[in-house]
Z-matrix of the N, CA and C atoms (Angstrom, degrees):
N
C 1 1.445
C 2 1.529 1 111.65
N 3 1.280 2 117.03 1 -39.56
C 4 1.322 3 120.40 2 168.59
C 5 1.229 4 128.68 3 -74.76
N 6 1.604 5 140.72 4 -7.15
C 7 1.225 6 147.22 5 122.41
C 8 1.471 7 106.39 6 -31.56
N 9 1.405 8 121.01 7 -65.06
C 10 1.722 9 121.82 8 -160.90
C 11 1.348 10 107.58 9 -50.15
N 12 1.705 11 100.41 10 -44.43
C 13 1.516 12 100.09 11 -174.86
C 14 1.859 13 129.29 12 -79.50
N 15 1.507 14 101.62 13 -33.59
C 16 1.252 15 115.17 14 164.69
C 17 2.166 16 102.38 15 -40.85
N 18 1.363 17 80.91 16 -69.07
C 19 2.062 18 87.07 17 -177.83
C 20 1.678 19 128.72 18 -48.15
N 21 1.261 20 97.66 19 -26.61
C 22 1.199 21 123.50 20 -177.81
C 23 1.721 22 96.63 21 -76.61
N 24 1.306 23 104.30 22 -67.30
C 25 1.600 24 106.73 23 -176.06
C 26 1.556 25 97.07 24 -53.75
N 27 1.277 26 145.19 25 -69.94
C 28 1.382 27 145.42 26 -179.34
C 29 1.328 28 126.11 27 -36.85
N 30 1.333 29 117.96 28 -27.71
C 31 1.326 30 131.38 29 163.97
C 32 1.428 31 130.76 30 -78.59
N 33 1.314 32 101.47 31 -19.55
C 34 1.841 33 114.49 32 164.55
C 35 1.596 34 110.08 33 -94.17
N 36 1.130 35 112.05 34 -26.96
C 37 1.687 36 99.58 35 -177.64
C 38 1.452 37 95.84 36 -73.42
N 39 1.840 38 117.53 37 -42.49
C 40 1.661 39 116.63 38 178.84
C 41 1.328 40 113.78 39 -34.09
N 42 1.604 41 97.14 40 -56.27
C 43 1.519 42 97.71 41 -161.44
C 44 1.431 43 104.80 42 -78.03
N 45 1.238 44 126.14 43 -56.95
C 46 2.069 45 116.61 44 178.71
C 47 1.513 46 116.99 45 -41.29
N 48 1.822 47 116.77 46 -21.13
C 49 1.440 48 101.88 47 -168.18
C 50 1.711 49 91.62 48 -93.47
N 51 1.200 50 139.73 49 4.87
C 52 1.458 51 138.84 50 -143.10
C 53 2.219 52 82.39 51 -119.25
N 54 1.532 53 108.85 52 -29.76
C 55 1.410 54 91.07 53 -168.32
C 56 1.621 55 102.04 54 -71.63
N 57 1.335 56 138.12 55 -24.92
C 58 1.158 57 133.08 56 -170.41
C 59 1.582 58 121.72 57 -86.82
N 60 1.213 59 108.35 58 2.30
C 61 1.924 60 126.00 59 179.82
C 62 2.007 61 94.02 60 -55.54
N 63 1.051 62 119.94 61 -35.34
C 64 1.368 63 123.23 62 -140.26
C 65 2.099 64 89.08 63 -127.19
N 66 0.885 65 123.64 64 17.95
C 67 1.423 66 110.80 65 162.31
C 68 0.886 67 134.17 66 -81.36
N 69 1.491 68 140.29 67 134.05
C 70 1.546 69 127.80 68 176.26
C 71 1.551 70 84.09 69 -120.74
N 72 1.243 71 101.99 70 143.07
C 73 1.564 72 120.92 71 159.31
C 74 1.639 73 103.50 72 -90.36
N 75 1.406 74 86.79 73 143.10
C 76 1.967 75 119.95 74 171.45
C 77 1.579 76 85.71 75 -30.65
N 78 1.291 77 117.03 76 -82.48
C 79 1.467 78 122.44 77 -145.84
C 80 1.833 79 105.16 78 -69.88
N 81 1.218 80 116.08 79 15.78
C 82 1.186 81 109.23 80 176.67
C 83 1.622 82 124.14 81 -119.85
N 84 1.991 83 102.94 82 1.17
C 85 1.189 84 110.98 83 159.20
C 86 1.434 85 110.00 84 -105.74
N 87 1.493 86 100.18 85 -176.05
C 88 1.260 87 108.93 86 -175.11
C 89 1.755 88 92.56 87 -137.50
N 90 1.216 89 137.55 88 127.89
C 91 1.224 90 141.85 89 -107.67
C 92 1.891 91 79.79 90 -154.36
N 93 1.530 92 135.87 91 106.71
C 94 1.213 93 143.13 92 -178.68
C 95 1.308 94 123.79 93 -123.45
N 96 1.534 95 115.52 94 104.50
C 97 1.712 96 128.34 95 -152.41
C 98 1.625 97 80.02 96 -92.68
N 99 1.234 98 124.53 97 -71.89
C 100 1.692 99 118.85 98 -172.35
C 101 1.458 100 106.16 99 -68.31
N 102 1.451 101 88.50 100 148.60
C 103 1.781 102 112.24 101 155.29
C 104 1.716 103 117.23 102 -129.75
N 105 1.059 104 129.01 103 125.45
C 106 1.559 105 116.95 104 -178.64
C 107 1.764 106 92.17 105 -123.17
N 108 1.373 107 104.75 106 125.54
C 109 1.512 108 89.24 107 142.03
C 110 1.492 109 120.64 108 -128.90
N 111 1.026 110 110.27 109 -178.88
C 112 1.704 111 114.39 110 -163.52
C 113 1.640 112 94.18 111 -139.27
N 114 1.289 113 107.22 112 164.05
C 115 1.753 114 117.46 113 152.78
C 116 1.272 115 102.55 114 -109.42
N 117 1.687 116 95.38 115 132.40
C 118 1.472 117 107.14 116 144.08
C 119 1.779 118 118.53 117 -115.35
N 120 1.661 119 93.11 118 -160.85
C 121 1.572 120 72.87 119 -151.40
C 122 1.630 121 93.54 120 -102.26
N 123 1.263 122 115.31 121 28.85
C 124 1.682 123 107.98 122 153.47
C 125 1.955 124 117.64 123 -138.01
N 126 1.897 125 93.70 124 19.37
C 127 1.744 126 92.42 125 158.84
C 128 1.771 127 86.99 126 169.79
N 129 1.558 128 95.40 127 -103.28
C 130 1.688 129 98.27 128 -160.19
C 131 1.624 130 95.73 129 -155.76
N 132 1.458 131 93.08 130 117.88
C 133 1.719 132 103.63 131 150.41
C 134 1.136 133 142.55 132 -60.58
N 135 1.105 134 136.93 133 76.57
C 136 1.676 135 122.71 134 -167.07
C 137 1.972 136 106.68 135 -108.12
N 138 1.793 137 65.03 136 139.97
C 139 2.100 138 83.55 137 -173.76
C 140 1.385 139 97.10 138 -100.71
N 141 1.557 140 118.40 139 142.05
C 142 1.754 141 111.34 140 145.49
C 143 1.419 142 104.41 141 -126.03
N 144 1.333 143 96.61 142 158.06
C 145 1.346 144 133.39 143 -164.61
C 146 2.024 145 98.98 144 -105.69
N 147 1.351 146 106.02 145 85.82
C 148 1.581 147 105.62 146 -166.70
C 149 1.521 148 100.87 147 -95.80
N 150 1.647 149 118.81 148 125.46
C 151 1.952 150 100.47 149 160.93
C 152 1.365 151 109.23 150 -44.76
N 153 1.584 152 98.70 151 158.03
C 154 1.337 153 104.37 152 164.16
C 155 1.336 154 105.38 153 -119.74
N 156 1.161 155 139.36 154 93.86
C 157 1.728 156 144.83 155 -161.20
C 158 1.316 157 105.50 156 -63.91
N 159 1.805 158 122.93 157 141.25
C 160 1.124 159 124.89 158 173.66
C 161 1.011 160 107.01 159 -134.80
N 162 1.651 161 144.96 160 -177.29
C 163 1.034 162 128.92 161 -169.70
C 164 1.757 163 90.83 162 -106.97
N 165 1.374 164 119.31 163 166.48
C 166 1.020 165 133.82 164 -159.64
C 167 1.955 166 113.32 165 -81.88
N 168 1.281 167 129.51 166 158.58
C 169 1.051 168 109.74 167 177.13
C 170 1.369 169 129.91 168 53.75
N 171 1.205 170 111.81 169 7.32
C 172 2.031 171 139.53 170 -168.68
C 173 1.311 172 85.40 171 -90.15
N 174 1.381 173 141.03 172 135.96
C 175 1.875 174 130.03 173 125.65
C 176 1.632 175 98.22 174 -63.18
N 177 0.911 176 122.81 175 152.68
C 178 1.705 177 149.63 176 178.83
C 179 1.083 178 126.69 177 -173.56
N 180 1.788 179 124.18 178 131.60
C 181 1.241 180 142.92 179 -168.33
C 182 1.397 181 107.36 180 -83.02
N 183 1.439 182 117.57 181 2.86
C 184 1.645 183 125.37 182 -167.99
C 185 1.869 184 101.90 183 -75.41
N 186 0.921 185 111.90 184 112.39
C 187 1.860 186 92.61 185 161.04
C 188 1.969 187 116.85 186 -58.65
N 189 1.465 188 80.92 187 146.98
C 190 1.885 189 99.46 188 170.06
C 191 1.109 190 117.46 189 -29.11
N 192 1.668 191 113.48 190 -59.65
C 193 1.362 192 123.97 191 -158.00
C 194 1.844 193 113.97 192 -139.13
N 195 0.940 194 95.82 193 171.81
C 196 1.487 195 94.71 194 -169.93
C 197 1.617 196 111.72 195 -141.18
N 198 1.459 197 121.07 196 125.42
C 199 1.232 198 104.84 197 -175.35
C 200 1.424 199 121.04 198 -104.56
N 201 1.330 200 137.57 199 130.29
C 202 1.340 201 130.29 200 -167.26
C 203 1.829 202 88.01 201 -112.97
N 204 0.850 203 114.05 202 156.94
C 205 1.594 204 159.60 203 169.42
C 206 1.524 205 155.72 204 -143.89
N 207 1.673 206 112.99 205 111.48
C 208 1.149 207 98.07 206 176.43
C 209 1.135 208 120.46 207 -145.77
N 210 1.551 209 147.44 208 -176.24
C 211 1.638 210 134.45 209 159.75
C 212 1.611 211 139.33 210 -102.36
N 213 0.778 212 126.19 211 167.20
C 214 1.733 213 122.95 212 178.54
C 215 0.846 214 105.78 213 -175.90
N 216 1.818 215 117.72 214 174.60
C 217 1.401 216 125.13 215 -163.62
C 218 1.851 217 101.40 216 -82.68
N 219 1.392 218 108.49 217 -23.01
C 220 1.129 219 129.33 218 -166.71
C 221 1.876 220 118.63 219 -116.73
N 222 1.606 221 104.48 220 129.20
C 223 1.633 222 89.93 221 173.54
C 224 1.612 223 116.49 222 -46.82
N 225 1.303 224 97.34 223 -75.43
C 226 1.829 225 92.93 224 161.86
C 227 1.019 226 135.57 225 -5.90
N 228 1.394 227 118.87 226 -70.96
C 229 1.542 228 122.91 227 165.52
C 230 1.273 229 135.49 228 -35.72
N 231 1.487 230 93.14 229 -42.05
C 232 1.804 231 118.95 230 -173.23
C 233 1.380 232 94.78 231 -58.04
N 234 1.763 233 102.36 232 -73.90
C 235 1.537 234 98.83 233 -171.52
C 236 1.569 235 124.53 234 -35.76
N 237 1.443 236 93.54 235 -38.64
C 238 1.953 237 99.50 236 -162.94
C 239 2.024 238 97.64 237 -60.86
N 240 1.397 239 87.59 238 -32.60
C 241 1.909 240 97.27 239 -179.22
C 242 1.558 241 98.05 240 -44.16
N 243 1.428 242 100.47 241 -62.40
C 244 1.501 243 104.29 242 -153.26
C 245 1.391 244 111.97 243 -73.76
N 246 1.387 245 108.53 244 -29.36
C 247 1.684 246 101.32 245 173.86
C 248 1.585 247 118.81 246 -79.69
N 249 1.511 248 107.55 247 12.69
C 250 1.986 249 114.43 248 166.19
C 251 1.480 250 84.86 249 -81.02
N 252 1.347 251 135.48 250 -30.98
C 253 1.225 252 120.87 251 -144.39
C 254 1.860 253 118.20 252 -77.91
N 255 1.997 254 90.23 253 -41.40
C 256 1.160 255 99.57 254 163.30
C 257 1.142 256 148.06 255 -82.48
N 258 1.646 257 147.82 256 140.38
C 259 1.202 258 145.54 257 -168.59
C 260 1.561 259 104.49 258 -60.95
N 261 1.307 260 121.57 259 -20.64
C 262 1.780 261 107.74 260 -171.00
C 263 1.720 262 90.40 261 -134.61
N 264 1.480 263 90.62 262 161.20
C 265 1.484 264 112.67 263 -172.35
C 266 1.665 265 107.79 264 -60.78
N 267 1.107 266 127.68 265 108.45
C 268 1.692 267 129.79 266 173.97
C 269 1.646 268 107.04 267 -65.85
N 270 1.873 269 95.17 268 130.85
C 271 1.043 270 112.83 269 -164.95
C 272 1.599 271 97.24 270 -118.15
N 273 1.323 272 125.04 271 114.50
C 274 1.425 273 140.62 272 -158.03
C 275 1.779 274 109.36 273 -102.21
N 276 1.514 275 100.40 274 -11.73
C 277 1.448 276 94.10 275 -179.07
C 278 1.538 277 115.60 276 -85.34
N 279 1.452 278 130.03 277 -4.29
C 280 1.689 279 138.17 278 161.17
C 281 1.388 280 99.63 279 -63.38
N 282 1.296 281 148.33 280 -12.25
C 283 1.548 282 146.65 281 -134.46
C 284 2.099 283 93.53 282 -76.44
N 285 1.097 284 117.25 283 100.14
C 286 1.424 285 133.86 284 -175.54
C 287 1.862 286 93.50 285 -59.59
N 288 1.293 287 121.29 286 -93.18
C 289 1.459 288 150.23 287 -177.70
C 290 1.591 289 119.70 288 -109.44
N 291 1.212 290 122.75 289 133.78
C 292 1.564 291 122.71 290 144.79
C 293 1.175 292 104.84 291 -104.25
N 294 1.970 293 90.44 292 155.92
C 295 1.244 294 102.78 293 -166.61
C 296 1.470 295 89.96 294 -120.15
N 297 1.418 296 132.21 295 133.74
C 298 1.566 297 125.75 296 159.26
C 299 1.487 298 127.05 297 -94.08
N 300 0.844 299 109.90 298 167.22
C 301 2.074 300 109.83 299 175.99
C 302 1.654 301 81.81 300 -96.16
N 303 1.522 302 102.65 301 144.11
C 304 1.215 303 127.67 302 168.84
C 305 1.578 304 125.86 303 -63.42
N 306 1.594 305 88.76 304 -20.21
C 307 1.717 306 99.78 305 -174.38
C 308 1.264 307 93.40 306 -65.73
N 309 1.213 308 119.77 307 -40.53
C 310 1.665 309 129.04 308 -155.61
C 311 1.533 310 109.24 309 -62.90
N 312 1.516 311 91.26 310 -36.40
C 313 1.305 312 115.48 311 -161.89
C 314 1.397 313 102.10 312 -62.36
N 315 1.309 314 119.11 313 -54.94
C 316 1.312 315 144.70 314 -146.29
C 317 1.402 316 112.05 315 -83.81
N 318 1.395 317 108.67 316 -52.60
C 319 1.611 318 134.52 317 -176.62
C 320 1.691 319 112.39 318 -79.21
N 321 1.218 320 113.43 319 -36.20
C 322 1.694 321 111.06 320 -163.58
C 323 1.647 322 103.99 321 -133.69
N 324 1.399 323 109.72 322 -17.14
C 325 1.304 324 104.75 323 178.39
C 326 1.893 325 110.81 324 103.93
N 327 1.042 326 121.42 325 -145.30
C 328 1.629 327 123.59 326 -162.38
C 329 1.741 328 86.51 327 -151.39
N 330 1.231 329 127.31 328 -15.20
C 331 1.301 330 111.73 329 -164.74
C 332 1.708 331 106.35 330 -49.96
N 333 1.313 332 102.21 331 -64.26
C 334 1.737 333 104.20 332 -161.06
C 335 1.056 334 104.45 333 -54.67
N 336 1.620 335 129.71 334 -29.76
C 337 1.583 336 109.40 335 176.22
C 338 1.600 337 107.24 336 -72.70
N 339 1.277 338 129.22 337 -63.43
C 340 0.975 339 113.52 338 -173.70
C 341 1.730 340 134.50 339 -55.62
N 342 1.231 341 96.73 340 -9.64
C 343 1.618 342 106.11 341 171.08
C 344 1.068 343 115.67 342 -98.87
N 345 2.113 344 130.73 343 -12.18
C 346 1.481 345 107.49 344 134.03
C 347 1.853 346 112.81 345 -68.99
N 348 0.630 347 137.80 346 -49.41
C 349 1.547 348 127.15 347 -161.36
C 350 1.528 349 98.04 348 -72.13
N 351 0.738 350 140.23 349 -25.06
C 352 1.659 351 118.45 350 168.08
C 353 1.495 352 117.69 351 -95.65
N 354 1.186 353 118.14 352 -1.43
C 355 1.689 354 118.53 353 162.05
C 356 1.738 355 99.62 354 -104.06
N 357 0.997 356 148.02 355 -6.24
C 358 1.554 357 141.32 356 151.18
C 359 1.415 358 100.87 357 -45.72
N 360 1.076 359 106.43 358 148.12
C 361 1.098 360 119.94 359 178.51
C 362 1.575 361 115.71 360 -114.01
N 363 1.395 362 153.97 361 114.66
C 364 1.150 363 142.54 362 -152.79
C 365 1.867 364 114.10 363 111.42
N 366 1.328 365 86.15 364 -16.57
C 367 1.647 366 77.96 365 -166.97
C 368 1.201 367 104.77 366 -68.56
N 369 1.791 368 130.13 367 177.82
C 370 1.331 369 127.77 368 126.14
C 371 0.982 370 135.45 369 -76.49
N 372 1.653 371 117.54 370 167.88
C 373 1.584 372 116.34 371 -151.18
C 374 1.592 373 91.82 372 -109.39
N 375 1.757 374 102.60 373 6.08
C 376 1.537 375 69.89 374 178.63
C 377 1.769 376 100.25 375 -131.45
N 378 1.209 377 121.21 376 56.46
C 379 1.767 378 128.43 377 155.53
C 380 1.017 379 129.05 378 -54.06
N 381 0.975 380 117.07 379 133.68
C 382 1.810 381 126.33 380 -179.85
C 383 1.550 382 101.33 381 -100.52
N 384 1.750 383 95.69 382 121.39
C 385 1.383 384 93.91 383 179.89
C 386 2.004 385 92.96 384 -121.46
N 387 1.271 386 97.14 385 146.46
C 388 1.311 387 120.32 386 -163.17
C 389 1.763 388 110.58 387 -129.32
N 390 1.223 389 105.23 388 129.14
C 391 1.782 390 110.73 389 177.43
C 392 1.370 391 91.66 390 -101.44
N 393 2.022 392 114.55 391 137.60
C 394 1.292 393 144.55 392 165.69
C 395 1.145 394 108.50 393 -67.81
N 396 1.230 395 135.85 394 112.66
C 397 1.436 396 138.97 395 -179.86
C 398 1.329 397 87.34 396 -99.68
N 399 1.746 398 112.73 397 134.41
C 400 1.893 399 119.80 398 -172.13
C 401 1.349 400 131.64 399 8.64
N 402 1.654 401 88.79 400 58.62
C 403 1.383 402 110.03 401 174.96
C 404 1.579 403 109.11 402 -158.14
N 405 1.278 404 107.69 403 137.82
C 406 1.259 405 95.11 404 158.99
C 407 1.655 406 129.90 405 -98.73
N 408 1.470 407 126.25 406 152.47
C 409 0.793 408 136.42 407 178.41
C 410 1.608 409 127.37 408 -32.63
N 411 1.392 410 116.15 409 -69.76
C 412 1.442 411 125.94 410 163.56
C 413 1.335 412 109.89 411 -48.61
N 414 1.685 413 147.47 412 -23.70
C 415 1.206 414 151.10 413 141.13
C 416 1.757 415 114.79 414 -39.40
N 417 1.071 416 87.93 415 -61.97
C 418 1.237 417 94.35 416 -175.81
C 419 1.953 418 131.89 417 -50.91
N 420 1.489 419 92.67 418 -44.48
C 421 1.794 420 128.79 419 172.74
C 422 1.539 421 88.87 420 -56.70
N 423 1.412 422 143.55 421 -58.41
C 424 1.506 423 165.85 422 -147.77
C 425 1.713 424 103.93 423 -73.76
N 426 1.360 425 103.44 424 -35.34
C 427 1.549 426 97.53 425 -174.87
C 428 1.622 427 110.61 426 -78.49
N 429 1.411 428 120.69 427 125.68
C 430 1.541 429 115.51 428 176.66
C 431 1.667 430 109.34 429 -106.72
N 432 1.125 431 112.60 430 135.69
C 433 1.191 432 130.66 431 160.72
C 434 1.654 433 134.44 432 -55.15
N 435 1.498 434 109.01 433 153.55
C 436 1.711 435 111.03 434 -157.62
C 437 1.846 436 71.74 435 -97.53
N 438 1.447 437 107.19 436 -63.68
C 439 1.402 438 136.50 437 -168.23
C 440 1.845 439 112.52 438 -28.34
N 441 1.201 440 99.27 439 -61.05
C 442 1.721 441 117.57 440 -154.95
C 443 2.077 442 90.24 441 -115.57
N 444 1.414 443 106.97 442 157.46
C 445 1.918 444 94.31 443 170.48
C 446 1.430 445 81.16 444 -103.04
N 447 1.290 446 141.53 445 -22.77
C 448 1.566 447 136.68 446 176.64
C 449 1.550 448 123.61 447 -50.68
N 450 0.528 449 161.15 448 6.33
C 451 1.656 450 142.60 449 -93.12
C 452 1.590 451 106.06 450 -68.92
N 453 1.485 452 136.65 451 -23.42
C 454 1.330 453 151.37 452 129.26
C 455 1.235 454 105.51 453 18.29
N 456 1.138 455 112.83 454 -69.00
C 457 2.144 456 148.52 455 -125.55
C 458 1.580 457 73.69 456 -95.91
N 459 1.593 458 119.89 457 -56.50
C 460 1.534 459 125.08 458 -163.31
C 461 1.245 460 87.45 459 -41.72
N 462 1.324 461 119.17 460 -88.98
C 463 1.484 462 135.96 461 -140.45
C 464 1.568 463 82.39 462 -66.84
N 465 1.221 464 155.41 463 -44.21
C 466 1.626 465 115.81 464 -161.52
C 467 1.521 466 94.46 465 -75.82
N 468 1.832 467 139.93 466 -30.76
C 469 0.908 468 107.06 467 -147.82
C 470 2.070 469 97.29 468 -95.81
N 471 1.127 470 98.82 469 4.04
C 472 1.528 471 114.11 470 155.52
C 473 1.468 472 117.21 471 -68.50
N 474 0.935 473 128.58 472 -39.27
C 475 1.380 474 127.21 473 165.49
C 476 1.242 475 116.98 474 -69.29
N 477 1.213 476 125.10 475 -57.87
C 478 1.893 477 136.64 476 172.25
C 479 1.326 478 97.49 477 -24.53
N 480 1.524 479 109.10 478 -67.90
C 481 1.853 480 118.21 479 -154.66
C 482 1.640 481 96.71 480 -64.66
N 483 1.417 482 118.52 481 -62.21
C 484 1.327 483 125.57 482 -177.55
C 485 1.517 484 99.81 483 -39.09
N 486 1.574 485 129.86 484 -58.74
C 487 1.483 486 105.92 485 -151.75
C 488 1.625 487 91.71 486 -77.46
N 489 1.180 488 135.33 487 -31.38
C 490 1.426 489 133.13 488 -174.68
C 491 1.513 490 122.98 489 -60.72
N 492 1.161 491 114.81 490 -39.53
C 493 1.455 492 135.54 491 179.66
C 494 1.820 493 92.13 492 -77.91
């Protein structure tokens, strides 16, 4: 009987110390509502649009969001650029909207973006991806709002009213 229980006790500390292998704490991601990418003329620009978390009920001079940016021959690449950039691990599954440059749009098509974002793994299935008409993308991620502290939130709920109206 005292075997059963010894094993018994050994098998719950196994299992409770095994749930915490896999935690990330809040403050150790970095949580990215925008995506922009752009062409340049030796691959792809990609912008994110990262929260910048504050504590609640705080006044703070910090902006909402923060945009990191970088380039490569490859979307992939870009990202891996931009996540050297940040102090915490970028978390791609918040991703609200992408925004594309039209050149991209126009000249090469949407494939490569959309064939990274649907082989990522993490994303949601339900993003709004949007082409910049004479604008570029990383411009676009850059503009902050009086309205929204998101500026993200702007542009989808800019889209909502527009297609409804």
């Amino acid at each position: 009987m005292k075997k059963i229980v010894i094993v018994f006790i050994i098998f719950f500390i196994f299992i409770f110390s095994l749930g915490n292998l896999s935690i990330n704490e809040l403050n150790e991601n970095a949580f990215v509502y925008g995506l922009g990418v752009d062409k340049t003329k030796d691959g792809y620009r990609v912008s994110m649009q990262i929260v910048n978390p504050h504590p609640l009920n705080t006044p703070t001079d910090k902006p909402s969001v923060v945009v990191y940016e970088d380039e490569a021959r490859s979307i992939g690449k870009a990202v891996e650029l931009v996540s050297k950039k940040t102090p915490r691990e970028l978390n791609l599954s918040q991703i609200r909207v992408v925004l594309i440059d039209d050149h991209l749009a126009k000249k090469q098509g949407m494939n490569d973006v959309l064939n990274y974002l649907l082989r990522k793994s993490g994303l949601s299935s339900t993003v709004d991806v949007l082409v910049m008409n004479n604008m570029k993308a990383f411009d676009a991620l850059r503009i902050f709002s009086a309205m929204e502290e998101i500026p993200t939130n702007e542009i989808l709920k800019t889209v909502i009213n527009t297609e409804e109206n």
